[in-house]
N, C-alpha and C positions, 0 to 999 in steps of 0.2 A: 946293388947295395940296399939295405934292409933300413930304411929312417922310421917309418912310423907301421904300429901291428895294431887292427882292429880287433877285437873279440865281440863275439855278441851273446850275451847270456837270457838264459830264459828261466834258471832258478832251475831248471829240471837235471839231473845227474851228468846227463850228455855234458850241458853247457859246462856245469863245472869241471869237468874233463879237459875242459875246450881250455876254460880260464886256466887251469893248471897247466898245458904245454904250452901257451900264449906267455903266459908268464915266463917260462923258461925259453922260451923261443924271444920275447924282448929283451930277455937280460944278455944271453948269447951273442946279441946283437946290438949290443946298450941303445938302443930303440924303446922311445917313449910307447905305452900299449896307451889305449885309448878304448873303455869297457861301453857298450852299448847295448843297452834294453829296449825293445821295442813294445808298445802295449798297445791289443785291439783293441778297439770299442766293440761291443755285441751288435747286432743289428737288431737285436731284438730291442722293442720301444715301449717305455711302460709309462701309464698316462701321469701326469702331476710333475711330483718332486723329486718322484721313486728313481726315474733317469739319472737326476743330477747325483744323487748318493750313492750310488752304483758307479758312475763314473767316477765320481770321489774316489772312493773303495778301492777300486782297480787302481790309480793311477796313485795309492799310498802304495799298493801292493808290489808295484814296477818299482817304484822309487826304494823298496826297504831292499828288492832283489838288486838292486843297482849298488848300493850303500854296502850292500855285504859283499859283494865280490868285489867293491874296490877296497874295503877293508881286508879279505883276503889277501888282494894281491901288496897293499902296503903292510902285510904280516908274514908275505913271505919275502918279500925283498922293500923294506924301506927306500933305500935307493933310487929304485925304480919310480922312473914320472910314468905319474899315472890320471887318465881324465876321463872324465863318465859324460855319458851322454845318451838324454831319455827322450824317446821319439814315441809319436803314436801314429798306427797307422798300417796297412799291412807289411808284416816282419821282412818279409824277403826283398818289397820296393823300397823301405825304408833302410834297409842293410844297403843296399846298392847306392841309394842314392848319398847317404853318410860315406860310402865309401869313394864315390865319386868328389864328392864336395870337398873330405878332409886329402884327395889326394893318397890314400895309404897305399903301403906297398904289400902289406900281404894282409889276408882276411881271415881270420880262426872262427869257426861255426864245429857246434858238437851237431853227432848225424841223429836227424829228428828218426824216429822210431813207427817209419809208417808203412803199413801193410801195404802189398804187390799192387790188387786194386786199391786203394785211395791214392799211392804214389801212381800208379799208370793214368788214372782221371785225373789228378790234384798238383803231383808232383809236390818234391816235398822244397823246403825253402831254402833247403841247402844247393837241391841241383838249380833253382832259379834262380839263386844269386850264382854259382859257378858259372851258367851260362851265358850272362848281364855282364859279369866283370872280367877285364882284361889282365887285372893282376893276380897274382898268384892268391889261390884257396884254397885253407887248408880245413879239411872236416876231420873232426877228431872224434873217436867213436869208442 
């Protein structure tokens, strides 16, 4: 039985994909969706102030990408309970680990766009969280 559907958006077209059968896949299922952004810090370190405004920067950036796809998904179905939740940290142990914590029964991820080599060194964040989680994943492409 299908109680709660995670989606995780990145603002890039995949994800929106992702949000759009998530949405139709929770209403199917009258299952609360529950929209998740994840956002990295750079490693890169710049001296003074410049860090903390850069970090600012990014973390309005997640929060506006976060605000628009719950807004979507309350303009495509009002009805539908809907709750955001903004992590930072890397995307794939952060997916896992929300998905762990909130208990969901299935995971919606749009399929990240990574060339042969960088997915054979890197792997992309969709196959790291399918291989982490024991419930069902769905990559939307």
């Amino acid at each position: 039985m299908i109680q709660k559907v995670l989606v995780a958006v990145d603002g890039s077209e995949n994800s929106e994909r992702a949000l759009d059968f998530a949405i139709v896949f929770a209403e199917k299922y009258s299952a609360p969706l529950t929209v998740l952004n994840v956002t990295e810090l750079s490693p890169v370190v710049y001296p003074g102030d410049e860090m903390i405004v850069i970090a600012k920067d990014m973390h309005k950036l997640h929060e506006a990408i976060l605000t628009k796809a719950v807004a979507r998904v309350k303009d495509a179905n009002p009805r539908l309970i809907v709750s955001a939740i903004l992590r930072e940290g890397d995307p794939a142990v952060e997916i896992v680990a929300v998905s762990k914590e909130g208990e969901f029964d299935v995971v919606v991820l749009g399929h990240q766009g990574v060339g042969k080599v960088t997915g054979i060194l890197l792997g992309s964040i969709s196959e790291k969280v399918t291989r982490s989680l024991s419930c069902t994943v769905i990559i939307v492409k």
